[in-house]
MDTraj code that builds the backbone (N, CA, C; nanometers):
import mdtraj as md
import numpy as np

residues = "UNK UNK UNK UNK UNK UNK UNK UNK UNK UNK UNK UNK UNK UNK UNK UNK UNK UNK UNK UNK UNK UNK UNK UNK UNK UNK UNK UNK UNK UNK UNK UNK UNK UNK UNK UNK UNK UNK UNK UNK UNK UNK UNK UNK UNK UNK UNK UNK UNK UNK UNK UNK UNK UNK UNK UNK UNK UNK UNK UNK UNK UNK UNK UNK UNK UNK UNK UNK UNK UNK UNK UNK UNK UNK UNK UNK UNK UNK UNK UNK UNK UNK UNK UNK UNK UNK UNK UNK UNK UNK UNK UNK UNK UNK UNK UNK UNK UNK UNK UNK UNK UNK UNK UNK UNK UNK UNK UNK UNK UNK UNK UNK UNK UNK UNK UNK UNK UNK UNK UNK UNK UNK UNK UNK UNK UNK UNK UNK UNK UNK UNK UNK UNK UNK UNK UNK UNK UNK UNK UNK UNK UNK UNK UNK UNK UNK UNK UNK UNK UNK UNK UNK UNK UNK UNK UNK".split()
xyz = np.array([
    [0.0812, -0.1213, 0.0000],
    [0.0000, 0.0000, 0.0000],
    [0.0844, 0.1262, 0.0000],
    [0.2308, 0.1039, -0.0010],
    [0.2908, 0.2208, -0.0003],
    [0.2834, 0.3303, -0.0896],
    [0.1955, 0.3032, -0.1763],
    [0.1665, 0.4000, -0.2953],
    [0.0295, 0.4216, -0.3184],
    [0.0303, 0.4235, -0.2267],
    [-0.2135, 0.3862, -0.2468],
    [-0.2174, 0.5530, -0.2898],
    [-0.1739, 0.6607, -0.2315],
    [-0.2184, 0.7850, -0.2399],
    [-0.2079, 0.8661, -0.3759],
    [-0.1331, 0.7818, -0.4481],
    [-0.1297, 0.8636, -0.6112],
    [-0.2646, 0.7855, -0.6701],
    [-0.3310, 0.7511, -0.6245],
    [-0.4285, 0.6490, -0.6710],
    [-0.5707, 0.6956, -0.6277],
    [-0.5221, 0.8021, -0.5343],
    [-0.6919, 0.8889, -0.5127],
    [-0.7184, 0.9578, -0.5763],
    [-0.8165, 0.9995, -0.6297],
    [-0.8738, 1.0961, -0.7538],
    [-0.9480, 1.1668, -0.6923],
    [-0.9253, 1.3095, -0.6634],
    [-0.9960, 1.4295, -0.6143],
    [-1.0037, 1.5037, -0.7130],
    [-1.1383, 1.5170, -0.7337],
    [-1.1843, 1.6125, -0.8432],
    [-1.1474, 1.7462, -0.8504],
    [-1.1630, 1.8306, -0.9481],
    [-1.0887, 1.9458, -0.9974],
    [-1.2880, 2.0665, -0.9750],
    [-1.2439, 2.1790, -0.9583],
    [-1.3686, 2.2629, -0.9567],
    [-1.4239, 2.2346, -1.1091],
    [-1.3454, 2.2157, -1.1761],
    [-1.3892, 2.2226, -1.3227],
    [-1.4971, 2.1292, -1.3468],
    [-1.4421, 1.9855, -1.3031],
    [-1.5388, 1.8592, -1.2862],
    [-1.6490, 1.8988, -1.2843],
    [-1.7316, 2.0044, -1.2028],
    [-1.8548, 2.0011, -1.1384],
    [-1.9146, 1.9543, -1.0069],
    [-1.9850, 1.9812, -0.9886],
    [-2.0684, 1.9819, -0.8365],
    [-2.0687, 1.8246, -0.7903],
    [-2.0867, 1.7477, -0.9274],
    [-2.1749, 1.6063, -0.9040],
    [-2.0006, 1.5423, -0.9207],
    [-1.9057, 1.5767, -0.9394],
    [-1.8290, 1.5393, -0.9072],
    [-1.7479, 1.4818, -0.7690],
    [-1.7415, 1.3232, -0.7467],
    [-1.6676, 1.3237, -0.6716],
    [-1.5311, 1.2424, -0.6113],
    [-1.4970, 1.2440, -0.5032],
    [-1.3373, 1.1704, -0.4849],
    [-1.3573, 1.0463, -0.5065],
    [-1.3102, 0.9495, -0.5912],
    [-1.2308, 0.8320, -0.5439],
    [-1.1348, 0.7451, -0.5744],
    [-1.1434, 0.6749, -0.5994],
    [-0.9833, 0.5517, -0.5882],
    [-0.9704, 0.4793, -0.7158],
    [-0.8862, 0.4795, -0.7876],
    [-0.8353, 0.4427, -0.9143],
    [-0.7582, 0.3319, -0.9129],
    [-0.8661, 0.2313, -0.8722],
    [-0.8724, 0.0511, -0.8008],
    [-0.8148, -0.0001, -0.9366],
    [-0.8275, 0.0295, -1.0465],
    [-0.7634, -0.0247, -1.1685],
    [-0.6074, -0.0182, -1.1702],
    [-0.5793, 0.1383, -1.1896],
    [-0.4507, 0.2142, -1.1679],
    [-0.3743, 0.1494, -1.0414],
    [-0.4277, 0.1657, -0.9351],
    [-0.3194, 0.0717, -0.8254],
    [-0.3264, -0.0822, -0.8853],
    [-0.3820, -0.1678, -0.9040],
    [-0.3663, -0.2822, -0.9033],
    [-0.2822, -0.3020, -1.0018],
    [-0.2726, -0.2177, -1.1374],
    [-0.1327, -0.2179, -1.2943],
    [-0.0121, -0.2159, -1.1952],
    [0.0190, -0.1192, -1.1231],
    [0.1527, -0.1268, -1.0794],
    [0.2120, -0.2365, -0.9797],
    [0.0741, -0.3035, -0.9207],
    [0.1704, -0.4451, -0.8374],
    [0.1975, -0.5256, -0.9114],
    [0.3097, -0.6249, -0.8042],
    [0.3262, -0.7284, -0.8806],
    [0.2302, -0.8562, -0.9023],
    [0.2421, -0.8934, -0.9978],
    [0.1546, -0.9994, -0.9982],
    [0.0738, -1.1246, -0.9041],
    [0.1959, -1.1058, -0.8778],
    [0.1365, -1.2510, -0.7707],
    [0.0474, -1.1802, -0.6148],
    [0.0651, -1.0307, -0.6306],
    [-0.0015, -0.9791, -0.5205],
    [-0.1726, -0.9375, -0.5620],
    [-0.2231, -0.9386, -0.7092],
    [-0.2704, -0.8918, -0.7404],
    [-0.4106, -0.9459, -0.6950],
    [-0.4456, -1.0771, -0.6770],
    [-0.5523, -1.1297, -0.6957],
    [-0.5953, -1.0782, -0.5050],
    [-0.5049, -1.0839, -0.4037],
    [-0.5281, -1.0368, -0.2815],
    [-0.5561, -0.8971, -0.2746],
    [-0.4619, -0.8033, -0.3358],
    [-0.4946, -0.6632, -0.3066],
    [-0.6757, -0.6373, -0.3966],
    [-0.6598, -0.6948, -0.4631],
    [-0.8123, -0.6883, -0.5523],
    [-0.9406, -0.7128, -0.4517],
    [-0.9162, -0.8413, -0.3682],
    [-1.0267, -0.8769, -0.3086],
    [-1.0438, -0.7444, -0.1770],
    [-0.9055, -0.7886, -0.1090],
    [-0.8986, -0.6528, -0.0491],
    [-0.9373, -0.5160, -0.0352],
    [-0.9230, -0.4826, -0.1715],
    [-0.9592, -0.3384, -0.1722],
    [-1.1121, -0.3420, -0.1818],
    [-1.1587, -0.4158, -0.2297],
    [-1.3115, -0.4642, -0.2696],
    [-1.4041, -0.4923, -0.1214],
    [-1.3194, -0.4792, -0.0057],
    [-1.4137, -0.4693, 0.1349],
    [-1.4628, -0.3774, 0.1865],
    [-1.5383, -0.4012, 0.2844],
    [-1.6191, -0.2810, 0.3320],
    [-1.5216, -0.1795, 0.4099],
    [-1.4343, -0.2373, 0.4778],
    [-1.3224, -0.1967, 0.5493],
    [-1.2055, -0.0964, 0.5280],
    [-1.1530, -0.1689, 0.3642],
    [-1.1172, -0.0379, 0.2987],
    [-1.1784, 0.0373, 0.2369],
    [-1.2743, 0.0568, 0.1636],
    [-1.3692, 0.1408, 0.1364],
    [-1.3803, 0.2412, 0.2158],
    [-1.4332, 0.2019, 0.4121],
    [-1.3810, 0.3114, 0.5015],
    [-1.2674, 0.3908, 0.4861],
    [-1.2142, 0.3085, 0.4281],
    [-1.0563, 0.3628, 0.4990],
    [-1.0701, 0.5028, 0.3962],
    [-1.1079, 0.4330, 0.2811],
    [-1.0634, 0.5182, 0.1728],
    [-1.2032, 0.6611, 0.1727],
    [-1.2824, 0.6233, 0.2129],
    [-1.3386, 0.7158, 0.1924],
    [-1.3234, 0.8404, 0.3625],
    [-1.2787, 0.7590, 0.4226],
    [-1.2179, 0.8643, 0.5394],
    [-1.0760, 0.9645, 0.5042],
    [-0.9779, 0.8227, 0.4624],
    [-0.9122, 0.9342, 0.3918],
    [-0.9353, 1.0268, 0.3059],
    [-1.0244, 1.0379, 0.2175],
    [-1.0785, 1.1564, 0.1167],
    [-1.1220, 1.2810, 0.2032],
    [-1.2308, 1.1822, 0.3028],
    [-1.2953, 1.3474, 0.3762],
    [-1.2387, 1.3912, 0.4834],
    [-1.1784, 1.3006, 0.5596],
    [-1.1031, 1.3533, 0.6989],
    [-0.9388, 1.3085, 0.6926],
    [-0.9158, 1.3833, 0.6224],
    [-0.7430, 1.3435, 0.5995],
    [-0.6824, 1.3440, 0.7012],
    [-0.7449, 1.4720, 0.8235],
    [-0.6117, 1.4454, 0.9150],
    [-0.6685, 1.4035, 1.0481],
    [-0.7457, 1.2785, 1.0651],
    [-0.7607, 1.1944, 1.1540],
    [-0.6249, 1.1549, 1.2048],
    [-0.6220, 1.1326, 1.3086],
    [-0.4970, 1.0980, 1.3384],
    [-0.4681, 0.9307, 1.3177],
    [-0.5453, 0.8813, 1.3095],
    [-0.4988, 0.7133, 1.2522],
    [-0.4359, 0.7368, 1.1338],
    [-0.5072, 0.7676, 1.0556],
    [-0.4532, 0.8173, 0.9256],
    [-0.3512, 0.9234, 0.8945],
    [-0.3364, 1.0055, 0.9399],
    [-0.1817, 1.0502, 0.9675],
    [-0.0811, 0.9395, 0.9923],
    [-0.1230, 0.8761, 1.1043],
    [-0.0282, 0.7946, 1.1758],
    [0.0285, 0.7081, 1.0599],
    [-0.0689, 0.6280, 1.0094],
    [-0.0466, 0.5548, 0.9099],
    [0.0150, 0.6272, 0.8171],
    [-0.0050, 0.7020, 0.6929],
    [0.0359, 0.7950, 0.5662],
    [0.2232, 0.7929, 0.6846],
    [0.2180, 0.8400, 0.7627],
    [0.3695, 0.9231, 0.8176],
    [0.4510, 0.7897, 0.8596],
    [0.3825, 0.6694, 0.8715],
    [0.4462, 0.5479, 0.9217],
    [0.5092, 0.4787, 0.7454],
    [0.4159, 0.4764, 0.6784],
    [0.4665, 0.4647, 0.5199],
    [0.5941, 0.5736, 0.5007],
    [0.5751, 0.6804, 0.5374],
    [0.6823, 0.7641, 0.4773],
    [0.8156, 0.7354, 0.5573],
    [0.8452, 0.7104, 0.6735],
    [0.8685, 0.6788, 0.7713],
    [0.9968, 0.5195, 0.7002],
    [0.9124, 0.4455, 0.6677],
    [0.9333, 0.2838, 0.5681],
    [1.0431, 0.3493, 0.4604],
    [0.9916, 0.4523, 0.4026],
    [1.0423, 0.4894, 0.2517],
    [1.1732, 0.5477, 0.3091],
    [1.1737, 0.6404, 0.4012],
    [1.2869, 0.7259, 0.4393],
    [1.3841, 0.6114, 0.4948],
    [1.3736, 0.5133, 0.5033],
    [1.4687, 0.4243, 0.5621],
    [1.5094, 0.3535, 0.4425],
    [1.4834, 0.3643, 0.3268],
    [1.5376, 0.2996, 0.2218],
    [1.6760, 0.4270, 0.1358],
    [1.8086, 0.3227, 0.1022],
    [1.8876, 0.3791, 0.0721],
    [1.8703, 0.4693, -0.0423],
    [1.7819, 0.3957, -0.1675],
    [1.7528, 0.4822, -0.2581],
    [1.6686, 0.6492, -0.2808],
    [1.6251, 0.6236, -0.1751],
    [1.5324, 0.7672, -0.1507],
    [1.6625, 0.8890, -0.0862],
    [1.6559, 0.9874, -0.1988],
    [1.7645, 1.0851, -0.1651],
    [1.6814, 1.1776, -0.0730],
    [1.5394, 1.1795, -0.1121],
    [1.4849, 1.3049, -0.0544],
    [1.3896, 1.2365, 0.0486],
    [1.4196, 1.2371, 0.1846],
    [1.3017, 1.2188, 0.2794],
    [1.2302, 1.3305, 0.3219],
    [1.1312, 1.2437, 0.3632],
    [0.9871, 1.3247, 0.3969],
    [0.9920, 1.3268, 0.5481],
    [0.9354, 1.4590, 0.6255],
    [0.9478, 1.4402, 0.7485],
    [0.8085, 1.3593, 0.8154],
    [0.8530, 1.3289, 0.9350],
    [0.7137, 1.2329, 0.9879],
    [0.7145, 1.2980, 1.1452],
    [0.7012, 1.4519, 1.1436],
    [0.6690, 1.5001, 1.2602],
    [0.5699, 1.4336, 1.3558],
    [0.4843, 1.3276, 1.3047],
    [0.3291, 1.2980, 1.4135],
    [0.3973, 1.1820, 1.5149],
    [0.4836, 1.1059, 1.3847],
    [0.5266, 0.9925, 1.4511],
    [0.6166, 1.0158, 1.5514],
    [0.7085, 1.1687, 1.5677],
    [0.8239, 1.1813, 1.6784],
    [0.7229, 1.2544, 1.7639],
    [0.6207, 1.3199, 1.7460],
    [0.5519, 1.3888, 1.8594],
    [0.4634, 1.2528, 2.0039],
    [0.5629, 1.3110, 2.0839],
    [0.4724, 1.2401, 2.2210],
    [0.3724, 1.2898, 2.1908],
    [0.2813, 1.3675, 2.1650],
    [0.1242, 1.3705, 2.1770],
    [0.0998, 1.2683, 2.0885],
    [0.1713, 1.1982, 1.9774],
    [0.0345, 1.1059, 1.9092],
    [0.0270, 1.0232, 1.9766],
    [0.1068, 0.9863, 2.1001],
    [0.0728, 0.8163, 2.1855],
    [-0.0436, 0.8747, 2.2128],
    [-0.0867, 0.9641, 2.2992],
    [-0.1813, 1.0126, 2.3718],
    [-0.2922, 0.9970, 2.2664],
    [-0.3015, 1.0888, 2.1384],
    [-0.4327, 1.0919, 2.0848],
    [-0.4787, 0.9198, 2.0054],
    [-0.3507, 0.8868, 1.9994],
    [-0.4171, 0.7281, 1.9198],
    [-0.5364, 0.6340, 2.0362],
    [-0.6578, 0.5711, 1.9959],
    [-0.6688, 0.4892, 2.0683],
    [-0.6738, 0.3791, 2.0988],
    [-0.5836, 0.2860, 2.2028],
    [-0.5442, 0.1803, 2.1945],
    [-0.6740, 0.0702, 2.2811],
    [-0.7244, -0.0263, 2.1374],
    [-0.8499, -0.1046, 2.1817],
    [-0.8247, -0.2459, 2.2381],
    [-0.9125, -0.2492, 2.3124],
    [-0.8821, -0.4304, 2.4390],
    [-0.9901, -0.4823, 2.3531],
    [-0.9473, -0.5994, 2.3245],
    [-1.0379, -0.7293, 2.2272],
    [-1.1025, -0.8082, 2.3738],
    [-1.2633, -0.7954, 2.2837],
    [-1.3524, -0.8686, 2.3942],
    [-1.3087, -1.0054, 2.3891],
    [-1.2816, -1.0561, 2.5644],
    [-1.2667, -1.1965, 2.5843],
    [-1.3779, -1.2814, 2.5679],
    [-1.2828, -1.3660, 2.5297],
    [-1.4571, -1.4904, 2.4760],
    [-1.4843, -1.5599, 2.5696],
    [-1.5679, -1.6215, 2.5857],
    [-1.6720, -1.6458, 2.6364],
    [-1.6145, -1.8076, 2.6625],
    [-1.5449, -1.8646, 2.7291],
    [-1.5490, -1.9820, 2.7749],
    [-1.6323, -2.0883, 2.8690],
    [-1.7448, -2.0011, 2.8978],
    [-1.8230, -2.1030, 2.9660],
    [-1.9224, -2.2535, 2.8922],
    [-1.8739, -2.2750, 2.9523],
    [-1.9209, -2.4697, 2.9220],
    [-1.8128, -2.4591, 2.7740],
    [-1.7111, -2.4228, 2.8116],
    [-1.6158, -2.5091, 2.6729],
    [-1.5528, -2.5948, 2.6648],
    [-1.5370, -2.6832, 2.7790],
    [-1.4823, -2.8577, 2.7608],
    [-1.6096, -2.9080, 2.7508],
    [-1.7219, -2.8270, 2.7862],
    [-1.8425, -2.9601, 2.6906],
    [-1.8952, -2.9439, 2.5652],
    [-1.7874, -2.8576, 2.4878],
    [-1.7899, -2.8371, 2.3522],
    [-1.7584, -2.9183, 2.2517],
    [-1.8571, -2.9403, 2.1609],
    [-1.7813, -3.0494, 2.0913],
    [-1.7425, -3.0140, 1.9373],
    [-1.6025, -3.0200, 1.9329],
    [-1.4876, -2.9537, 1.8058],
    [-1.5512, -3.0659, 1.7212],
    [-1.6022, -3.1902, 1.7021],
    [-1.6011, -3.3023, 1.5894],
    [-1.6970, -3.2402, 1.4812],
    [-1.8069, -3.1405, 1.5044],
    [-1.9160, -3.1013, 1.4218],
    [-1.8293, -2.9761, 1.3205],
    [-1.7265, -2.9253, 1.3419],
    [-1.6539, -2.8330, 1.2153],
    [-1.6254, -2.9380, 1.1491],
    [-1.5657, -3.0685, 1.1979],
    [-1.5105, -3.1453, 1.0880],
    [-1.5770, -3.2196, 0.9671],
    [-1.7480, -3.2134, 1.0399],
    [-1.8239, -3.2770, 0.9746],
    [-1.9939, -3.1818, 0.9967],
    [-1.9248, -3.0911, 0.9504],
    [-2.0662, -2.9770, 0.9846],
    [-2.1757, -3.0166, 0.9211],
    [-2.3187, -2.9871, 0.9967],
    [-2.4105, -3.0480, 0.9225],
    [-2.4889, -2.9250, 0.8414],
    [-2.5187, -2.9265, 0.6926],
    [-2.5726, -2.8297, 0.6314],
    [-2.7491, -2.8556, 0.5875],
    [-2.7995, -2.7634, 0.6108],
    [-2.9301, -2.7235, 0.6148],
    [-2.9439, -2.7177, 0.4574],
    [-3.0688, -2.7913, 0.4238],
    [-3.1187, -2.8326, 0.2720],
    [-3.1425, -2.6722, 0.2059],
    [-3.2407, -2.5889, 0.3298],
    [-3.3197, -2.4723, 0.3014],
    [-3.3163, -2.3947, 0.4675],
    [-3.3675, -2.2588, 0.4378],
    [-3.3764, -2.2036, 0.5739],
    [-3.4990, -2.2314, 0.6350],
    [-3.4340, -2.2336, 0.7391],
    [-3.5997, -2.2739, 0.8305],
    [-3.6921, -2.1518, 0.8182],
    [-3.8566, -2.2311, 0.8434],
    [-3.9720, -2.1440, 0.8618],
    [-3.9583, -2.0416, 0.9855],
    [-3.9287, -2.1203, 1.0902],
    [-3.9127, -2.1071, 1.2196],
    [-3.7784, -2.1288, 1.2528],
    [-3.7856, -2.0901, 1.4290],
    [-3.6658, -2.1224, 1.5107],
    [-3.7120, -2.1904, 1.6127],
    [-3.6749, -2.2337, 1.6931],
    [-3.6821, -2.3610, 1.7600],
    [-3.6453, -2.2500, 1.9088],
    [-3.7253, -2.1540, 1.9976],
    [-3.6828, -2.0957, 2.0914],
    [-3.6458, -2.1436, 2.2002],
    [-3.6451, -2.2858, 2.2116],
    [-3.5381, -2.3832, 2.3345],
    [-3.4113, -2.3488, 2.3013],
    [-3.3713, -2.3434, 2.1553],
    [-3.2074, -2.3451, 2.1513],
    [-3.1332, -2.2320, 2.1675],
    [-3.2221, -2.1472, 2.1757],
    [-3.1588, -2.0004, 2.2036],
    [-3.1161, -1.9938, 2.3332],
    [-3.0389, -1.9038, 2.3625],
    [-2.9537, -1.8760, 2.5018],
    [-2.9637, -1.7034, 2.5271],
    [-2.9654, -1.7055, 2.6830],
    [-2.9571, -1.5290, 2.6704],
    [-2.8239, -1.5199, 2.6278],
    [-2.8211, -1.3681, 2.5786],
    [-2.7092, -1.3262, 2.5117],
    [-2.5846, -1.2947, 2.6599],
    [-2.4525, -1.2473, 2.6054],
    [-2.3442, -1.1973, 2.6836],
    [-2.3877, -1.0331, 2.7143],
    [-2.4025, -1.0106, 2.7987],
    [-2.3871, -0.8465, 2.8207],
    [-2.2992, -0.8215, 2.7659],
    [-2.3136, -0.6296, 2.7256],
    [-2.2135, -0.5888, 2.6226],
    [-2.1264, -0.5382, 2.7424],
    [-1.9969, -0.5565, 2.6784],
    [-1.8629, -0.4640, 2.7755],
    [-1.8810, -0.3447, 2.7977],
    [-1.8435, -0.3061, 2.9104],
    [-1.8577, -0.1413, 2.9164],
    [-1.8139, -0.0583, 2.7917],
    [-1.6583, -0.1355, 2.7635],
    [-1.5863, -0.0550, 2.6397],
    [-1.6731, -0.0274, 2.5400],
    [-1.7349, -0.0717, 2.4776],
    [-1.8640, -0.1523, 2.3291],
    [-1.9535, -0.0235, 2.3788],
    [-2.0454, -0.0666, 2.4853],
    [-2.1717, 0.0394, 2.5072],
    [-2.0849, 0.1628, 2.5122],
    [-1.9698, 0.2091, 2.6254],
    [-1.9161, 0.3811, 2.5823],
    [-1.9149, 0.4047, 2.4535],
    [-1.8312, 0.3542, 2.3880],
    [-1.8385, 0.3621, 2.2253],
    [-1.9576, 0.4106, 2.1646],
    [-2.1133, 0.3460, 2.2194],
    [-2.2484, 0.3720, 2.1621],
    [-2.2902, 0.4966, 2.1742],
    [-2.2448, 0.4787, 2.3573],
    [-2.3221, 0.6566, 2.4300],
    [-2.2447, 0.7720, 2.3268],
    [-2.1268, 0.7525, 2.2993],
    [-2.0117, 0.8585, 2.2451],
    [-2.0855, 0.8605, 2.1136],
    [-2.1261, 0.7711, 2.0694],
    [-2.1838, 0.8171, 1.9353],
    [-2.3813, 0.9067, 1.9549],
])
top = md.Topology()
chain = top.add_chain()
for i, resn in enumerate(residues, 1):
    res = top.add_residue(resn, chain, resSeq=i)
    for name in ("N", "CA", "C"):
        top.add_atom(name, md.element.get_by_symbol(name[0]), res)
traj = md.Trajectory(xyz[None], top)
């Protein structure tokens, strides 16, 4: 991805109103190499980068995205061939530890997991059609959400 950014297309005033930014998914994928091509394709084709990309268009200077763009430049400036480096002021500033935020992955849920039984991935059983119904014995109450998850909600 070290070159993703010549690959955004921000429209010109000339374009027009109905004009707008995006990503020249053709154009990046000509310049990799081959054998990367069929991954960066599916890749770029997720919902995930799509975010990415369309955050980078409208909010360039999020600080993830700084972080990232200045961590690439960062890669490049350490290569011998590059005469001209780029500075990566965000990455030497103590404030970006502070503004990045660093996320705790919800722990799973181990209850009743030695009476779990691993043999049904090996031999999963598949459904002809979807059911009419559900069968409300097999349901379970759910996990309460983590505090972390619900702040996240209230903040929004």
């Amino acid at each position: 991805l070290k070159d993703y950014r010549r690959f955004l297309v921000v429209p010109s005033p000339s374009d027009g109103a109905s004009a707008r930014p995006s990503f020249d998914l053709a154009g990046f994928l000509e310049g990799q190499p081959p054998h990367n091509v069929s991954f960066l394709e599916a890749m770029c084709l997720t919902q995930q980068f799509d975010d990415f990309i369309t955050r980078r268009m409208y909010s360039p200077g999020e600080p993830e995205l700084v972080f990232f763009d200045q961590s690439i430049d960062a890669k490049l400036n350490r290569s011998r061939l590059k005469m001209k480096k780029v500075e990566t002021p965000f990455l030497q500033n103590a404030k970006a530890h502070k503004i990045l935020k660093k996320m705790k992955a919800i722990e799973p849920n181990e209850e009743k997991l030695t009476e779990f039984n691993f043999d049904r991935f090996l031999n999963p059983y598949v459904y002809k059609s979807w059911p009419d119904s559900f069968d409300p014995s097999l349901f379970s109450n759910p996990r309460p959400i983590p505090k972390m998850i619900s702040a996240e909600f209230d903040r929004q």
